[in-house]
VMD Tcl script that builds the backbone (N, CA, C; Angstrom):
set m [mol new atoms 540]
animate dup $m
set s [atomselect $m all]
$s set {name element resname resid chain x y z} {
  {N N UNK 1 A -6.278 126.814 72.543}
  {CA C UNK 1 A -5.110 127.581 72.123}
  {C C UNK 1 A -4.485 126.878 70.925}
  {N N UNK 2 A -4.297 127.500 69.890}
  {CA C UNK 2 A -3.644 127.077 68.504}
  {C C UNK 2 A -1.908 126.739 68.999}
  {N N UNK 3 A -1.359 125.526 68.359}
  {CA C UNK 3 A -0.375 125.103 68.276}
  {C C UNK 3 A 0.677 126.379 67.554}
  {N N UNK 4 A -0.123 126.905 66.935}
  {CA C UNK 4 A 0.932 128.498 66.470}
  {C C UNK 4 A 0.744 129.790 67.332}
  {N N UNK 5 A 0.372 129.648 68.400}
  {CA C UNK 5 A 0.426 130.383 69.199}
  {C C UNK 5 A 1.559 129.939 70.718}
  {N N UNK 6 A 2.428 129.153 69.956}
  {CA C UNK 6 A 3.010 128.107 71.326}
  {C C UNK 6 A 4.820 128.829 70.701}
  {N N UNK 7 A 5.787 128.866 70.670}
  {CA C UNK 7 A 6.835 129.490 70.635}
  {C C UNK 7 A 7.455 128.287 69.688}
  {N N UNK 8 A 8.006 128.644 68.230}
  {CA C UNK 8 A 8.195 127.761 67.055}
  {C C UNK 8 A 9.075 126.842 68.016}
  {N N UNK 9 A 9.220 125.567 67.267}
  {CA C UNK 9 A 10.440 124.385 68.278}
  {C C UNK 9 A 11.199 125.043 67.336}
  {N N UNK 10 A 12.038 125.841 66.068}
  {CA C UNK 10 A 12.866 126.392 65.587}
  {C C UNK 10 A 13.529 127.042 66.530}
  {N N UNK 11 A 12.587 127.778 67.335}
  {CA C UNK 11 A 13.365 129.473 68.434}
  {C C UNK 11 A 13.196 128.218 69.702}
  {N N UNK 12 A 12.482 127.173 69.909}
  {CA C UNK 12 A 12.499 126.935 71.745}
  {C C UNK 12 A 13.719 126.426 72.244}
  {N N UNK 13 A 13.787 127.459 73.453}
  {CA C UNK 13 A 14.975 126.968 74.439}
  {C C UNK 13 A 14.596 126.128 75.310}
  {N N UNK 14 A 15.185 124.490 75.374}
  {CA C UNK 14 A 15.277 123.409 76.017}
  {C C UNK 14 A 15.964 123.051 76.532}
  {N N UNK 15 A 16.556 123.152 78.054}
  {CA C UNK 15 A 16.967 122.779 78.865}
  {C C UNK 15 A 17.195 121.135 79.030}
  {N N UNK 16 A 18.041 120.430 78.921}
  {CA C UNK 16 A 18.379 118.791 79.432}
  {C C UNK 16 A 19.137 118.760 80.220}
  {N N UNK 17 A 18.766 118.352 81.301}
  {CA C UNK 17 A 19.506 117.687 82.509}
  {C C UNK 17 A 19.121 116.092 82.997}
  {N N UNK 18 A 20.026 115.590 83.071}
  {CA C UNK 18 A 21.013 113.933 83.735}
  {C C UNK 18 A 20.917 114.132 85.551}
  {N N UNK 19 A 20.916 114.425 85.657}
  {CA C UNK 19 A 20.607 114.316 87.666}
  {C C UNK 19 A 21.081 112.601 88.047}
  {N N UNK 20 A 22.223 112.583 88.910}
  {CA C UNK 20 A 22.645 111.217 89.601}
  {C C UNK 20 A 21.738 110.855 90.658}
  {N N UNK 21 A 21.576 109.834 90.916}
  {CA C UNK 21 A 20.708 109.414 92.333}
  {C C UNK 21 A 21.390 109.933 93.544}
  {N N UNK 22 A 20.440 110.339 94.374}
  {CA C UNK 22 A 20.892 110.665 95.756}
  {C C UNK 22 A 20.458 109.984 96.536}
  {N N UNK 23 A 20.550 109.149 97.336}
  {CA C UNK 23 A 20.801 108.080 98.655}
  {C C UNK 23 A 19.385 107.052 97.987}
  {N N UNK 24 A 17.806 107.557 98.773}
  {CA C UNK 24 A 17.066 106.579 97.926}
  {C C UNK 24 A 16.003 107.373 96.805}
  {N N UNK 25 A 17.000 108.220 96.087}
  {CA C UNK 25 A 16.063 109.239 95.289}
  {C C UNK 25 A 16.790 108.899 93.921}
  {N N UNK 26 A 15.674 108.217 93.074}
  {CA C UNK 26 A 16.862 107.794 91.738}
  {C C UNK 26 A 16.706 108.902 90.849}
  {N N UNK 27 A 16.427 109.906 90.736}
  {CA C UNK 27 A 16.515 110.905 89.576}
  {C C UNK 27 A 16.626 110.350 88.231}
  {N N UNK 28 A 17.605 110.653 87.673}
  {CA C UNK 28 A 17.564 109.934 85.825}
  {C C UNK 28 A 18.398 109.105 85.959}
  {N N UNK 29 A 18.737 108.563 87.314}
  {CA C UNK 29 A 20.227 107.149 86.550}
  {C C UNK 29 A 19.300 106.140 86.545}
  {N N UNK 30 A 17.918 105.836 86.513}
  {CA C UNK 30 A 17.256 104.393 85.773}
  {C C UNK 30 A 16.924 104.876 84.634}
  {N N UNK 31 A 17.166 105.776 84.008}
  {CA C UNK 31 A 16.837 105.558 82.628}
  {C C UNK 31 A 17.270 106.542 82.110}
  {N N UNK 32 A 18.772 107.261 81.767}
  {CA C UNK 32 A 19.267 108.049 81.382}
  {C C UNK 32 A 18.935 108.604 80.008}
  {N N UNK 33 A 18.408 107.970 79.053}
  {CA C UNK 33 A 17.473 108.682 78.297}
  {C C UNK 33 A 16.401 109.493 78.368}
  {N N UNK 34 A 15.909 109.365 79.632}
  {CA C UNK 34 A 14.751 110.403 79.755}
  {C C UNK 34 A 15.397 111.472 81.025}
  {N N UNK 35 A 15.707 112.569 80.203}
  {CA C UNK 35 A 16.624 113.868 80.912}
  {C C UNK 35 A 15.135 114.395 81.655}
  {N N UNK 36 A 15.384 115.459 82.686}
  {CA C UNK 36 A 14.694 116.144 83.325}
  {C C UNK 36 A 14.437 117.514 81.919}
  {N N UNK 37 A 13.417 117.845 81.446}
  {CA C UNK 37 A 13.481 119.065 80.141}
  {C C UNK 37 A 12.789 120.029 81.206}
  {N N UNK 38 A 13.180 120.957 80.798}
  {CA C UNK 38 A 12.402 122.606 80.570}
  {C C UNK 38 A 12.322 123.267 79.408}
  {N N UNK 39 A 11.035 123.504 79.093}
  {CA C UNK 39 A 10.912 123.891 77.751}
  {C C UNK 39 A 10.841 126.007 78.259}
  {N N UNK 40 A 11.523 126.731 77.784}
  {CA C UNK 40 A 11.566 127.899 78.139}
  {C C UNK 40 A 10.554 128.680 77.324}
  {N N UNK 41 A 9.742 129.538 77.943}
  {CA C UNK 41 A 8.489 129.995 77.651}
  {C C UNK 41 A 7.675 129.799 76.154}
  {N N UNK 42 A 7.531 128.487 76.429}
  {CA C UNK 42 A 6.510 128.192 75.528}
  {C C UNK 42 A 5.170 128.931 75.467}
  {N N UNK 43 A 4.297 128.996 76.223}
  {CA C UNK 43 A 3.184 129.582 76.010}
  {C C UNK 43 A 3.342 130.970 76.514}
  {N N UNK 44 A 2.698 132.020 75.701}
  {CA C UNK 44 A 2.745 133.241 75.628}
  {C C UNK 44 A 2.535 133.853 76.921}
  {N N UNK 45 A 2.713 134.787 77.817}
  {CA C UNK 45 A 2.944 135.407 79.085}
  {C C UNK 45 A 1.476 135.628 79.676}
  {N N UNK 46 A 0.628 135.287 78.534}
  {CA C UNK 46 A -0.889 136.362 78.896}
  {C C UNK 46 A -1.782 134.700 78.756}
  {N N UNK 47 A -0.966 133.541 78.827}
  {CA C UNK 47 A -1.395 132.627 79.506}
  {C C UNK 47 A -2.724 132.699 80.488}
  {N N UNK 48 A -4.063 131.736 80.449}
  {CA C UNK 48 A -4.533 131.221 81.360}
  {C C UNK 48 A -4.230 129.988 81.726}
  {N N UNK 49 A -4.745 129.486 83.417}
  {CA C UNK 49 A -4.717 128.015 82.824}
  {C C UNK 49 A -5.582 127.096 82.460}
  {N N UNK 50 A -6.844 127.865 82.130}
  {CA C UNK 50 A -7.608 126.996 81.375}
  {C C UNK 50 A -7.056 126.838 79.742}
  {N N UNK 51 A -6.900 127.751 79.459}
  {CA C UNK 51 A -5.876 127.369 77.875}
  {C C UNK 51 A -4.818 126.387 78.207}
  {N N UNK 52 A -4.136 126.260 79.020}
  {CA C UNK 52 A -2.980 125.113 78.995}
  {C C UNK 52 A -3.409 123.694 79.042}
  {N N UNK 53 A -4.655 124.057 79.772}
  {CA C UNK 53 A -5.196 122.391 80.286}
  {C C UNK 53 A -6.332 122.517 78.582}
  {N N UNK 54 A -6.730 123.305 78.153}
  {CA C UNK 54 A -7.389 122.668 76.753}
  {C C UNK 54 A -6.475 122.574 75.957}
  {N N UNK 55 A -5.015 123.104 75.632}
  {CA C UNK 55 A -4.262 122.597 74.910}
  {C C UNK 55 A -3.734 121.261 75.124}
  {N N UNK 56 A -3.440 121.078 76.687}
  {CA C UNK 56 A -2.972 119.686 76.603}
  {C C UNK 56 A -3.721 118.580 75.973}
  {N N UNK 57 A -5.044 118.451 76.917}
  {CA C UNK 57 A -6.057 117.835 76.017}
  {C C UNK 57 A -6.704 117.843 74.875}
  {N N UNK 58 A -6.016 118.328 73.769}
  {CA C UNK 58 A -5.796 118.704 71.988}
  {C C UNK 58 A -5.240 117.790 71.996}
  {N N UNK 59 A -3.677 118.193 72.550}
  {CA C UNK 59 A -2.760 117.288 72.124}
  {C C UNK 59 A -2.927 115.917 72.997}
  {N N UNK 60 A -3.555 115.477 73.420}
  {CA C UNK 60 A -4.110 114.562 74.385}
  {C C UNK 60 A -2.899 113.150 74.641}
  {N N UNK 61 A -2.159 113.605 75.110}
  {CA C UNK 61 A -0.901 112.689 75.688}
  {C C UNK 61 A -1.190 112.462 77.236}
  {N N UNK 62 A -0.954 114.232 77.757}
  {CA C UNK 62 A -1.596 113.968 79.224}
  {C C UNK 62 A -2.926 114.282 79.955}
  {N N UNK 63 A -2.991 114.201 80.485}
  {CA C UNK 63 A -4.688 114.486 81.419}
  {C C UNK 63 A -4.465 115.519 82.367}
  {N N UNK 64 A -4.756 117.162 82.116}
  {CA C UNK 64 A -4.509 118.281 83.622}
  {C C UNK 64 A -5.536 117.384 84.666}
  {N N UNK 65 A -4.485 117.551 85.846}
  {CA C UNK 65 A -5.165 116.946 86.942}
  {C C UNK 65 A -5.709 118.003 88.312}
  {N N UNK 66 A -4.161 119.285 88.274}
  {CA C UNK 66 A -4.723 119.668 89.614}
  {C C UNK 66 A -3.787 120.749 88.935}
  {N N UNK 67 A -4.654 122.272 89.825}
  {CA C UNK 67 A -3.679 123.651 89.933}
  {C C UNK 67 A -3.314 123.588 90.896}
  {N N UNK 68 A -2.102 123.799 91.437}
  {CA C UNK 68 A -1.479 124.377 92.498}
  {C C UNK 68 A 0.288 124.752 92.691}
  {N N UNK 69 A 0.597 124.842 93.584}
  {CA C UNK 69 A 2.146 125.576 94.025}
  {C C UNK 69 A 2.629 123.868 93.652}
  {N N UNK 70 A 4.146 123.829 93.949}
  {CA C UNK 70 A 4.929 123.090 94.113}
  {C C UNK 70 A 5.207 122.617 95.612}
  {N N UNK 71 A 4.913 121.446 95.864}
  {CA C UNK 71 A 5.252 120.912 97.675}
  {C C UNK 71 A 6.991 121.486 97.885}
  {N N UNK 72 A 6.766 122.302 99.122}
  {CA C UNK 72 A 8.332 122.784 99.255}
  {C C UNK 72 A 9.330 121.324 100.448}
  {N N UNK 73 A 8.559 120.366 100.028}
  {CA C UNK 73 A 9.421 119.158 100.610}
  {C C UNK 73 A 9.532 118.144 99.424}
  {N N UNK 74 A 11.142 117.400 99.138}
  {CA C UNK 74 A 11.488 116.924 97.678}
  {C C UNK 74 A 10.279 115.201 97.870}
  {N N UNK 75 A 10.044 115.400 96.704}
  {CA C UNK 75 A 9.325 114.251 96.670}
  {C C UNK 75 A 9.583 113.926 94.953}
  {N N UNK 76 A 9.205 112.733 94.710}
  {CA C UNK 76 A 9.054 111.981 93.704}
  {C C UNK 76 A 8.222 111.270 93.286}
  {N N UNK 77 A 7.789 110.740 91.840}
  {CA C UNK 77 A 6.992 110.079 91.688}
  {C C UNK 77 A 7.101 108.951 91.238}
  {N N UNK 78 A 6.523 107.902 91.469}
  {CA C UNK 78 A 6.814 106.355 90.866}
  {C C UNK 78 A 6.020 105.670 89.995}
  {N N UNK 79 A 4.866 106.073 89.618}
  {CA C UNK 79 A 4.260 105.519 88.727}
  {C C UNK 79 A 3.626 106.138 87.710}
  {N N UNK 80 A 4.282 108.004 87.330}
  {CA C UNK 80 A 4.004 108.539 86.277}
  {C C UNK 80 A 5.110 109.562 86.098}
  {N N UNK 81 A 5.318 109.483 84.974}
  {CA C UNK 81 A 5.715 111.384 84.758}
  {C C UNK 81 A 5.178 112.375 84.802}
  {N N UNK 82 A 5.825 113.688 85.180}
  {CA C UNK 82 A 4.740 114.635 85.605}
  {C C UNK 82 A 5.464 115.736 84.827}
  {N N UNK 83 A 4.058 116.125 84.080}
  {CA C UNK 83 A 4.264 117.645 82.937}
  {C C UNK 83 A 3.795 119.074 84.137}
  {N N UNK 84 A 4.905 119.829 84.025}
  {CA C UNK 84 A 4.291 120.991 84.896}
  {C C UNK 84 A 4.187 122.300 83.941}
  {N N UNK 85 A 3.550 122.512 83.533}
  {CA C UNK 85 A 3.147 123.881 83.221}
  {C C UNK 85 A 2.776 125.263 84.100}
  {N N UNK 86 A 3.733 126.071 83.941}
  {CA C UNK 86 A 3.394 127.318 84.749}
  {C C UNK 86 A 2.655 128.735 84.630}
  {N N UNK 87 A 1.409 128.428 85.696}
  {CA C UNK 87 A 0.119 129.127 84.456}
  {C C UNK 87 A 0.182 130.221 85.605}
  {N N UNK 88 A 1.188 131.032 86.637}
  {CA C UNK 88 A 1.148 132.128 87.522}
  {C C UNK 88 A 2.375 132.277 87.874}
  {N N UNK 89 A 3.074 133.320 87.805}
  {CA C UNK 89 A 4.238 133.688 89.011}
  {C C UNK 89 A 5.291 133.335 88.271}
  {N N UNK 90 A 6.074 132.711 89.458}
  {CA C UNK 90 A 7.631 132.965 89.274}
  {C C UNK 90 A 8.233 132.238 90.442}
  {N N UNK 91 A 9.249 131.275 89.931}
  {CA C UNK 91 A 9.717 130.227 91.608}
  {C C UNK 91 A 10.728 129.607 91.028}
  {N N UNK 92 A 12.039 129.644 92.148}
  {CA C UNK 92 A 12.972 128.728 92.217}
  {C C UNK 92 A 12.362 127.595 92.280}
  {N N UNK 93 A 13.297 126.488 91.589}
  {CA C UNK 93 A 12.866 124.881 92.140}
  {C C UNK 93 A 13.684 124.275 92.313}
  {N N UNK 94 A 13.958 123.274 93.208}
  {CA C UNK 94 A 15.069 121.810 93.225}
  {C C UNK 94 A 15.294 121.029 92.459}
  {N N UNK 95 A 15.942 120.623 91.678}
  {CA C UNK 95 A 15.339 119.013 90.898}
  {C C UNK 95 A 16.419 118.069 91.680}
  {N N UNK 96 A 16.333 117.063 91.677}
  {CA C UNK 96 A 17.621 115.950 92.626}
  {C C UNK 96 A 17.689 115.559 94.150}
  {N N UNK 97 A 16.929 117.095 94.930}
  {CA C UNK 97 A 17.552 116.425 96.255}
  {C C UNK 97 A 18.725 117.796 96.374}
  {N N UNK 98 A 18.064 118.308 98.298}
  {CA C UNK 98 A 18.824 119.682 97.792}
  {C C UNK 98 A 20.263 119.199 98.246}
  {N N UNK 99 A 20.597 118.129 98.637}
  {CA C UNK 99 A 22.050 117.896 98.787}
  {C C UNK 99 A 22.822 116.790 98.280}
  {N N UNK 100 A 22.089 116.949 96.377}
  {CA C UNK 100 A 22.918 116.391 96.182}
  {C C UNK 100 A 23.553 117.533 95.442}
  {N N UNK 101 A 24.468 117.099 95.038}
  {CA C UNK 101 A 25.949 118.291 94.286}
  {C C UNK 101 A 25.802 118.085 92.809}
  {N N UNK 102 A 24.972 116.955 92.267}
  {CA C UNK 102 A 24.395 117.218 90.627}
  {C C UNK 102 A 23.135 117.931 90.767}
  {N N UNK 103 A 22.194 118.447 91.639}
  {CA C UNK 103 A 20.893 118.817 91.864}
  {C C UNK 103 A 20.942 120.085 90.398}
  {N N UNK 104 A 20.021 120.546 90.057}
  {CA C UNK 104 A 19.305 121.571 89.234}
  {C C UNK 104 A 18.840 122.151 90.310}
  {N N UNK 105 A 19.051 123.396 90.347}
  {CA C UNK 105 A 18.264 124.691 90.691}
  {C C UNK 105 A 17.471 125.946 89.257}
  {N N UNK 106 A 16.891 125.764 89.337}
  {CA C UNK 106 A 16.257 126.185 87.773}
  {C C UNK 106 A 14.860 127.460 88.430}
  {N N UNK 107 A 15.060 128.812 88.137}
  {CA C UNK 107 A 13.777 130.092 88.107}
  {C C UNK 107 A 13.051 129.358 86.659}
  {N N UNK 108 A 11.899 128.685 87.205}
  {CA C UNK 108 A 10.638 129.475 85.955}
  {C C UNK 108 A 9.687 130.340 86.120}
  {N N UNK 109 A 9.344 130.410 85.153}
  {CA C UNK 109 A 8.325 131.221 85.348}
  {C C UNK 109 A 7.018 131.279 84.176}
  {N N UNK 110 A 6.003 131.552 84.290}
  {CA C UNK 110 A 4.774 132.095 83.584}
  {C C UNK 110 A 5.318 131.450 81.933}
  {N N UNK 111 A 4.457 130.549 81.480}
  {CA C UNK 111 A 4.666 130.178 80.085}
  {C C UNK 111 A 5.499 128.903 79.964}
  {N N UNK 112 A 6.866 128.919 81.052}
  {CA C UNK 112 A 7.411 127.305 80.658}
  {C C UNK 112 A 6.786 126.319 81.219}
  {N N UNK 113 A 7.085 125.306 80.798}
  {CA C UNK 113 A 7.060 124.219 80.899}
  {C C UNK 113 A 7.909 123.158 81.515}
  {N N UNK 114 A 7.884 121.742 82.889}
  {CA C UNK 114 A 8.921 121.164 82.865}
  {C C UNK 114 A 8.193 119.942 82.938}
  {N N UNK 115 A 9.036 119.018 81.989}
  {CA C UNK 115 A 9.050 117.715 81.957}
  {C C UNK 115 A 9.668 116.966 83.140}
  {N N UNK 116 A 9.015 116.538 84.188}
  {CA C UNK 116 A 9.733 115.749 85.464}
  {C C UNK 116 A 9.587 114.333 85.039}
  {N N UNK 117 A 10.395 113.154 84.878}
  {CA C UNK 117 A 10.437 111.749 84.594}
  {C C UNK 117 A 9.735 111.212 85.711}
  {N N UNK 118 A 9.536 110.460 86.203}
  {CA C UNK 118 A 9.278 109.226 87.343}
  {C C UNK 118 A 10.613 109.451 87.747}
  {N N UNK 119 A 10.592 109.946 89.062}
  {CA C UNK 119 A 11.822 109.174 89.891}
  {C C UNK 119 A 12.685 110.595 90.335}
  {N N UNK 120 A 12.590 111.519 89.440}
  {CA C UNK 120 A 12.965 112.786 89.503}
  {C C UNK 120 A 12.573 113.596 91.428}
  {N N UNK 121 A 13.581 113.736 91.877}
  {CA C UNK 121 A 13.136 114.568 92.856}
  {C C UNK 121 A 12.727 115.929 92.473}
  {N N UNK 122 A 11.859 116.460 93.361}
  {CA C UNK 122 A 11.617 118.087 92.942}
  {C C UNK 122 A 11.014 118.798 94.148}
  {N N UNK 123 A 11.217 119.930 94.165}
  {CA C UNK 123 A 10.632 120.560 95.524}
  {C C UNK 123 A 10.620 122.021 95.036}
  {N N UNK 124 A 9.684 123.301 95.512}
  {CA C UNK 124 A 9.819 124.276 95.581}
  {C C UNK 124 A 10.691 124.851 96.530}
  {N N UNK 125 A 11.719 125.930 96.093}
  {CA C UNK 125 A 12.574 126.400 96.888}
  {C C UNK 125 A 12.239 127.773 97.103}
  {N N UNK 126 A 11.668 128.835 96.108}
  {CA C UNK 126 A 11.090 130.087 97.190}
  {C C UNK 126 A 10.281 130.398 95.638}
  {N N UNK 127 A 9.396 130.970 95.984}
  {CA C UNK 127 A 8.018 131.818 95.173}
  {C C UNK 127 A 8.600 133.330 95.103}
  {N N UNK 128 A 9.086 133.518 94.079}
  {CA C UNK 128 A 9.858 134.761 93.478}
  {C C UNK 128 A 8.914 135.955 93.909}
  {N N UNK 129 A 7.429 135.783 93.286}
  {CA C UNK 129 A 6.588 136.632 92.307}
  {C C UNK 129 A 5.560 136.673 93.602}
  {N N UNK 130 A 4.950 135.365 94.018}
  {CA C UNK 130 A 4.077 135.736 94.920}
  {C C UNK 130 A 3.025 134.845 93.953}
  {N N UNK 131 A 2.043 134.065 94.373}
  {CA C UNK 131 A 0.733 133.669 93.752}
  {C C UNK 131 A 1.611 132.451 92.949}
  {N N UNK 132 A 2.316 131.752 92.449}
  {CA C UNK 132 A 3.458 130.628 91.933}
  {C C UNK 132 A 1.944 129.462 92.081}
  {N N UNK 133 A 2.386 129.046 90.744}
  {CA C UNK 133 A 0.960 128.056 90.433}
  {C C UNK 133 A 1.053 127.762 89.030}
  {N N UNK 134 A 1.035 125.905 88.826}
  {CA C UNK 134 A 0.807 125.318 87.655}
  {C C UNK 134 A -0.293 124.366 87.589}
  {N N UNK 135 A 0.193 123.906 86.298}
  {CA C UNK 135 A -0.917 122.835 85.667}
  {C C UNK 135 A -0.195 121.681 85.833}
  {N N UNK 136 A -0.473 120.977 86.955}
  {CA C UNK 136 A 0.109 119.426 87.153}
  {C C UNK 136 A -0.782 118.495 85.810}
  {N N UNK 137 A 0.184 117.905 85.145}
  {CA C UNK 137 A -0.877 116.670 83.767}
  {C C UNK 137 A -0.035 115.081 83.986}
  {N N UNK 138 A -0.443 114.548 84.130}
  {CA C UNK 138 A 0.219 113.083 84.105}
  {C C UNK 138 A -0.568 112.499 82.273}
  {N N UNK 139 A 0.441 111.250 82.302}
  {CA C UNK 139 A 0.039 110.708 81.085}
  {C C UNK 139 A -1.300 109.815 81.194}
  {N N UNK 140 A -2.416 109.305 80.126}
  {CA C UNK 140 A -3.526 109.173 80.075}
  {C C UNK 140 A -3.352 107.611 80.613}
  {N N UNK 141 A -4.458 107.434 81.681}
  {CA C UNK 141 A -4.570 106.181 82.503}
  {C C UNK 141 A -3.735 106.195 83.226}
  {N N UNK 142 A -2.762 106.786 83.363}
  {CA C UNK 142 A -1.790 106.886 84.967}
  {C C UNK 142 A -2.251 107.599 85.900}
  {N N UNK 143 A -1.890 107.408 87.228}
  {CA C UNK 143 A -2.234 107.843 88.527}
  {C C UNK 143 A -0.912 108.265 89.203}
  {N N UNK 144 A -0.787 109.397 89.517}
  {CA C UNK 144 A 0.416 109.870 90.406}
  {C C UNK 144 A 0.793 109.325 92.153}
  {N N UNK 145 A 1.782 109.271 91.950}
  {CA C UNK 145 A 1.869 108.699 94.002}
  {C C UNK 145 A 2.811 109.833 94.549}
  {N N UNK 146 A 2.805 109.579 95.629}
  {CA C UNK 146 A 3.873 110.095 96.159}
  {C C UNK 146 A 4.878 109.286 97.102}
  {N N UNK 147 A 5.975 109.762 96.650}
  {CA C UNK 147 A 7.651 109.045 97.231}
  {C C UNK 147 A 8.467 110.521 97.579}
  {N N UNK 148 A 9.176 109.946 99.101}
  {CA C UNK 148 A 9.897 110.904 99.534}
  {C C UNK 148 A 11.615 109.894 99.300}
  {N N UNK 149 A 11.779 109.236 99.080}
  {CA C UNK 149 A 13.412 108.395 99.154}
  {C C UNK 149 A 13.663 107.790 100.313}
  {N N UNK 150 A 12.455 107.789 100.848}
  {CA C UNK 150 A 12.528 107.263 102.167}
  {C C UNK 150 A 12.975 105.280 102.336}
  {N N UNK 151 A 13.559 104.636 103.163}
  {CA C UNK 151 A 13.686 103.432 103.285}
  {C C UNK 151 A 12.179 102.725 103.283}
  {N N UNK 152 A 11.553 101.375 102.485}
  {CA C UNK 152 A 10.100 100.987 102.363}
  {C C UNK 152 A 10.034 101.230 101.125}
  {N N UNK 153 A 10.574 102.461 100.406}
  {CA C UNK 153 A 10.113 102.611 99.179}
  {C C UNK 153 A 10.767 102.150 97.756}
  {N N UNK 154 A 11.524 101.495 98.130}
  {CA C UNK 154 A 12.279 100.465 96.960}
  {C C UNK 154 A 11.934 99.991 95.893}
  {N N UNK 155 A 11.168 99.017 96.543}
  {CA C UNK 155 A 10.040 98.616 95.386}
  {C C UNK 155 A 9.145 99.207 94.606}
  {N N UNK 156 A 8.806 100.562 94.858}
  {CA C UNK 156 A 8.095 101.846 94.368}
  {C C UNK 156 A 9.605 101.922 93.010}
  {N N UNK 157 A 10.612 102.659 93.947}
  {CA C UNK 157 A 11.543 102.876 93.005}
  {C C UNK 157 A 11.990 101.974 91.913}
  {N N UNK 158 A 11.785 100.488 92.224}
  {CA C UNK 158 A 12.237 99.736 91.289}
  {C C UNK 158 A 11.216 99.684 90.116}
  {N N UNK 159 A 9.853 99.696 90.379}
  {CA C UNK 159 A 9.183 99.901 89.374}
  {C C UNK 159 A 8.713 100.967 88.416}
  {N N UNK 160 A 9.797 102.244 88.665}
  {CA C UNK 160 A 9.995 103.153 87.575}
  {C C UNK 160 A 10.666 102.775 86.289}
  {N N UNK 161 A 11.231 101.332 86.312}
  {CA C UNK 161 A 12.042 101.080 85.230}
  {C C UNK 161 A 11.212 100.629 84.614}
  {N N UNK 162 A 10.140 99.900 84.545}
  {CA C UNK 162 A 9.215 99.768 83.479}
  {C C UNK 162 A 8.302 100.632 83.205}
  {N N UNK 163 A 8.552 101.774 83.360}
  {CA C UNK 163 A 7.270 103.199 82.580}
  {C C UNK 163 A 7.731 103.274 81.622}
  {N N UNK 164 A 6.685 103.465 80.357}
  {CA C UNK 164 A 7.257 103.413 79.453}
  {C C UNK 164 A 7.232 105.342 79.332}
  {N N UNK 165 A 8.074 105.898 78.062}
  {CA C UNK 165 A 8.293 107.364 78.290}
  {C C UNK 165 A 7.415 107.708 76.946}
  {N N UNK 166 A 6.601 108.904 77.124}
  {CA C UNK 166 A 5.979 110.073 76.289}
  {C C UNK 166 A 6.392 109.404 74.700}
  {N N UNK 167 A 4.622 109.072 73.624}
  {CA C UNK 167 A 4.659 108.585 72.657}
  {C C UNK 167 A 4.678 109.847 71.444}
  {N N UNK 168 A 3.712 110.803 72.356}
  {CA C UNK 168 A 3.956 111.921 71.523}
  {C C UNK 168 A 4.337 113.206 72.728}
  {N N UNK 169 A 5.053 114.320 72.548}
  {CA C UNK 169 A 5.425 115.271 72.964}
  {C C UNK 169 A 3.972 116.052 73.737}
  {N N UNK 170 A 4.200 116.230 75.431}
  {CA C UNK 170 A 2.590 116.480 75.574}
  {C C UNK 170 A 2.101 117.841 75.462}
  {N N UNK 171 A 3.611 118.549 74.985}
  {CA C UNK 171 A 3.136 119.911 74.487}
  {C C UNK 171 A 2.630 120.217 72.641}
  {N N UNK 172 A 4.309 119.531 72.340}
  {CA C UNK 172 A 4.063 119.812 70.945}
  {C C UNK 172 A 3.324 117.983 70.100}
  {N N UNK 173 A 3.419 117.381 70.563}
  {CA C UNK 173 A 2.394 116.484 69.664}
  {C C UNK 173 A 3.680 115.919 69.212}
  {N N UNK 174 A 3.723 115.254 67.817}
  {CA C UNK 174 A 3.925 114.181 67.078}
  {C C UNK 174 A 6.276 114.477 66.796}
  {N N UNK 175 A 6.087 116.095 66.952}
  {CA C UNK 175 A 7.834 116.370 66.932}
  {C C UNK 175 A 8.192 117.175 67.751}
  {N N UNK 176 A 8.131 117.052 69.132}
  {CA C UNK 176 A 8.126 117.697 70.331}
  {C C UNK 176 A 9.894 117.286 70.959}
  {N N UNK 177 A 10.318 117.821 71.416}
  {CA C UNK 177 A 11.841 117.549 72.549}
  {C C UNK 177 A 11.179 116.395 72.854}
  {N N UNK 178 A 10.222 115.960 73.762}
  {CA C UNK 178 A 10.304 114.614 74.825}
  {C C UNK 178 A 10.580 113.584 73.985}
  {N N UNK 179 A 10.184 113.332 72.488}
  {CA C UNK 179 A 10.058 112.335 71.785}
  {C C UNK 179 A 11.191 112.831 70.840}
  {N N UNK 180 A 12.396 113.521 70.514}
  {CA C UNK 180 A 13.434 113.847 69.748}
  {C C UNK 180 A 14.505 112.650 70.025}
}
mol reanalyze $m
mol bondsrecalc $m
mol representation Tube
mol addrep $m
């Protein structure tokens, strides 16, 4: 898929959100520079996801790893950031932890994009459309884990402060939002 077939960064609507930690879920307060983004329908509606996963790997920042739904229990990750691209449907999501009172509740759908940091809670909250399905990509040589905020996982959490964040934008390349 051609980089001019992606929605100009002139017209894209980008979403930034700050999310506070909730009990052992650090969201963005270790590294308040890296906001939770949604990039609003970047790729065109008539999307596959084999085009998303050969565009990423163009722009080769991240590696598509897996299609599927969103886990509807909040979890986090500790040793990567996670690019979600939405290559079906339509779904509420969590970001934070559904009780905390800074949480994001955010509908995407078909074409956006969300930038989740390390540390970011997230969970699916209901499948609008029916069939709800992305392109999970982590950055190149990272491995994803999974963290629920559970007590044990501290040391997971503490070592989100040394990830380093997105060198080039893993949608748009070299002048992308992640790297602005």
């Amino acid at each position: 898929m051609p980089l001019s077939s992606l929605t100009p960064l002139s017209t894209l609507r980008v979403s930034r959100h700050q999310i506070p930690a909730l009990h052992l879920i650090p969201n963005t307060s270790l590294a308040p520079n890296r906001p939770l983004l949604i990039y609003h329908s970047v790729f065109p509606r008539t999307v596959t996801p084999s085009a998303i996963e050969s565009h990423l790997t163009t722009i080769g920042t991240v590696v598509p790893a897996w299609r599927y739904t969103m886990y509807s229990t909040t979890h986090f990750h500790s040793t990567a950031h996670e690019v979600l691209c939405i290559s079906s449907g339509k779904a509420r999501l969590c970001f934070g932890g559904e009780e905390n009172p800074g949480r994001v509740e955010e509908v995407v759908e078909r074409g956006d994009v969300v930038i989740v940091p390390a540390g970011v809670g997230h969970r699916l909250l209901e499948d609008l459309a029916g069939g709800f399905e992305m392109v999970g990509s982590y950055e190149k040589g990272k491995s994803w884990d999974m963290c629920y905020g559970k007590k044990g996982e501290e040391d997971k959490v503490e070592q989100i402060k040394g990830l380093s964040w997105f060198r080039k934008d893993p949608v748009y390349g070299d002048d992308g939002p992640a790297v602005k």
